[in-house]
C-alpha positions in Angstrom: 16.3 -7.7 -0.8 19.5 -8.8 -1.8 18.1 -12.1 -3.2 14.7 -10.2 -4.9 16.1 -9.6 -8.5 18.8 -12.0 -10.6 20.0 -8.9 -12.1 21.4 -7.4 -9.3 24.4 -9.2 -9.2 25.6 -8.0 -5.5 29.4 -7.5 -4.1 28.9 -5.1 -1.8 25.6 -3.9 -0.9 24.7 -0.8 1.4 21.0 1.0 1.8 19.5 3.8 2.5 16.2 5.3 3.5 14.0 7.9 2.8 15.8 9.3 -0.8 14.4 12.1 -2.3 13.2 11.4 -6.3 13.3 14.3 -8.6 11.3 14.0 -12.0 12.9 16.1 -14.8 12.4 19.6 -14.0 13.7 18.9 -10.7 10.4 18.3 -9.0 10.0 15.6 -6.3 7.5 12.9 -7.0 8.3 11.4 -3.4 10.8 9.4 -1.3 11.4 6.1 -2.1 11.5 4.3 1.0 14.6 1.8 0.6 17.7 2.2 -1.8 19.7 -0.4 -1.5 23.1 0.1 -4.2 25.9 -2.5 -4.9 29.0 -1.2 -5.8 32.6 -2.5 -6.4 35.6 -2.7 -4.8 36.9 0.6 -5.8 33.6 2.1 -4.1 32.2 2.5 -7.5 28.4 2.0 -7.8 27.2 -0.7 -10.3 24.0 -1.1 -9.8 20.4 0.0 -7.2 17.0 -1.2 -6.5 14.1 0.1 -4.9 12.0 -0.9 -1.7 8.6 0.5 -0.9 6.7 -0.7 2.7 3.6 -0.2 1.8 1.2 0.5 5.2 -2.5 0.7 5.4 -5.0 3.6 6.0 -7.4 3.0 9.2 -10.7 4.6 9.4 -11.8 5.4 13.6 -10.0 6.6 16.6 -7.0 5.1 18.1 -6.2 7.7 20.4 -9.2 6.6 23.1 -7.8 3.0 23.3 -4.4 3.9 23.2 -5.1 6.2 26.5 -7.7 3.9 28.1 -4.7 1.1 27.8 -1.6 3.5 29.3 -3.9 4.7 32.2 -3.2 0.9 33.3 -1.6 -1.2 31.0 -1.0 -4.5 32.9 -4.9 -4.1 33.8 -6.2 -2.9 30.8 -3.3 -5.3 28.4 -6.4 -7.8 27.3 -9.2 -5.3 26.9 -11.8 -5.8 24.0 -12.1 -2.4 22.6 -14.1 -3.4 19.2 -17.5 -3.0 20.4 -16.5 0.5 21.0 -17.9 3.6 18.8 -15.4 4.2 16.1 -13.5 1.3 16.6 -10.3 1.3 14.0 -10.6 -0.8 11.0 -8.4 -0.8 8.2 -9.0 1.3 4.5 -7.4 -1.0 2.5 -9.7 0.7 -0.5 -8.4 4.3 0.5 -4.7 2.6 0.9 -4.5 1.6 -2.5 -6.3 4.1 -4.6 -4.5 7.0 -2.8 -1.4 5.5 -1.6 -0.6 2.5 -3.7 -1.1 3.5 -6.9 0.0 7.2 -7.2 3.4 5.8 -5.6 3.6 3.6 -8.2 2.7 6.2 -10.7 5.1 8.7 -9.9 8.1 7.0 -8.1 7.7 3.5 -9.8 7.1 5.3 -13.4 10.6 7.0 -12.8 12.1 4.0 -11.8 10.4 2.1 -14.3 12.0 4.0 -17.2 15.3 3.8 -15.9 14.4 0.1 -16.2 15.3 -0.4 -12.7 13.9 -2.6 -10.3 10.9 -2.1 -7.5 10.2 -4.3 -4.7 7.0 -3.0 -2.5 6.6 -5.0 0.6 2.9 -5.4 2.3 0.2 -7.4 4.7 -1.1 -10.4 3.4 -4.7 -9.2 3.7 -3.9 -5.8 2.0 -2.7 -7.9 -0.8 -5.2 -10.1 -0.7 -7.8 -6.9 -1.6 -6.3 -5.9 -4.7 -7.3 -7.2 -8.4 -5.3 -10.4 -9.9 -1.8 -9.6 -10.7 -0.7 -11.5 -13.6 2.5 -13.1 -12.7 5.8 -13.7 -14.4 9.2 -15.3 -13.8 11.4 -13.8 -11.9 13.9 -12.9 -14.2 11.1 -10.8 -16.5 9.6 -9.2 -13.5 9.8 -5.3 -13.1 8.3 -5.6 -9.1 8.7 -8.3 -6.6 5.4 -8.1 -4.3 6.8 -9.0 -0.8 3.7 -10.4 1.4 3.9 -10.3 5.1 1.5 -11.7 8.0 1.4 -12.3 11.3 2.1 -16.0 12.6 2.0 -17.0 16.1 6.2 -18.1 17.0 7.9 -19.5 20.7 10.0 -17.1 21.4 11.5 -17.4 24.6 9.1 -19.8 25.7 6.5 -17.6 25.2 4.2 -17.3 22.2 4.4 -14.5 20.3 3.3 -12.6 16.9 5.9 -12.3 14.6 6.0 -10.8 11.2 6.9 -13.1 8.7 6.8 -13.0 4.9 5.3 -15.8 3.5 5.0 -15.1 -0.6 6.9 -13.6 -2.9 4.5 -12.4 -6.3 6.4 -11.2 -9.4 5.1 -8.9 -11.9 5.5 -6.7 -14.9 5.7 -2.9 -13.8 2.4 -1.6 -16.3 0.1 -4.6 -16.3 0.1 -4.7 -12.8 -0.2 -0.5 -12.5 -3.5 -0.7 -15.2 -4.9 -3.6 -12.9 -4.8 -1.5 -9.8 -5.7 1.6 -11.5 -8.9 0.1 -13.7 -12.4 0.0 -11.7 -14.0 -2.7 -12.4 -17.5 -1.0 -13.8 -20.9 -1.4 -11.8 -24.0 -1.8 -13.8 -25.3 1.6 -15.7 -28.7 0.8 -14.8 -28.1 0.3 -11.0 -26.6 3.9 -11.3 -29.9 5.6 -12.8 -31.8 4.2 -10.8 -30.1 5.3 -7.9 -30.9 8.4 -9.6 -34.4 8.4 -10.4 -34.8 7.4 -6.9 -33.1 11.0 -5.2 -34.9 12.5 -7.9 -38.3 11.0 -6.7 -37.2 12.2 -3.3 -36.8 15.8 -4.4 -39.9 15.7 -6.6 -41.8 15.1 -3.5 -40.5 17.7 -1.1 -43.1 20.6 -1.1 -41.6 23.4 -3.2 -40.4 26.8 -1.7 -43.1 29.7 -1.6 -41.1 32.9 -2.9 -42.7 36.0 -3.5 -41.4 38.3 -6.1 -41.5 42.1 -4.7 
């Protein structure tokens, strides 16, 4: 992260993780993931930024292949699990309406008006399943979008999966918050007659005999 942000003109650099963020009447609106500070050489701080590792939701059960594997693992190391019932898949729909964007909101608003910067870190495909960002330059951007994927590597002689970022995307902190928090509207007419359609349904269904005593 040290190289994320032109501003942050490092000397000495040290993180954390997991910092508590109060809003102003000393309510927490979350912990932001990574703070990584630079200070001088009298220890005192000059500067921080923000890191947020965005994961992803997954909808189905992990626990049945996870025990199905350890009851044998060297026999079981190359099974094919996703013809299974409830096979996990990832939410990236869930991951960004209820995970994304209300960190955003909250921790990234905070930050935002301190005018300090955020960098969120996230998969490639996750990314790939939000709206358009409009970008910017580096030194006008308010959150550096770090993309990761998995690319196949020799390590060891032996190939292997490693995680690798491959983009960086710069962006200004409230166009890109309105773009992932503005649903793109479905046709009215589609919707009503969706309706008219369970309303047939009910029409239909033989009403309830009640007698009145």
């Amino acid at each position: 992260m040290l190289h994320l942000f032109s501003s942050l003109r490092m000397l000495i650099g040290v993180l954390w993780t997991e910092v508590r963020l109060n809003d102003a009447n000393g309510n927490s609106a979350g912990n932001i993931d990574v703070v990584l500070v630079s200070y001088d050489d009298n220890g005192k701080l000059m500067d921080f930024g923000a890191l947020e590792v965005q994961a992803v939701y997954i909808s189905g059960n992990v626990r049945d292949p996870f025990e199905y594997y350890m009851k044998d693992a060297q026999e079981h190391g190359q099974m094919d699990w996703s013809n299974q019932p409830n096979y996990p898949r990832p939410d990236y729909l869930s991951s960004s309406r209820k995970r994304l964007a209300p960190q955003l909101l909250f921790k990234g608003g905070i930050l935002n008006s301190w005018r300090k910067k955020i960098a969120v870190a996230l998969n490639k495909v996750f990314f790939d399943t939000l709206p358009r960002l409009t970008q910017v330059s580096k030194s006008k951007a308010d959150i550096a979008w770090l993309i990761y994927d998995l690319q196949m590597t020799t390590i060891n002689g032996q190939q292997r999966y490693k995680l690798t970022k491959i983009d960086e995307v710069f962006t200004e902190f409230a166009p890109a918050l309105l773009s992932i928090t503005t649903p793109v509207p479905g046709k009215m007419d589609d919707f009503v007659k969706f309706l008219q359609e369970r309303l047939d349904e009910q029409l239909e269904t033989p009403p309830t005999n009640m007698t009145i005593e």
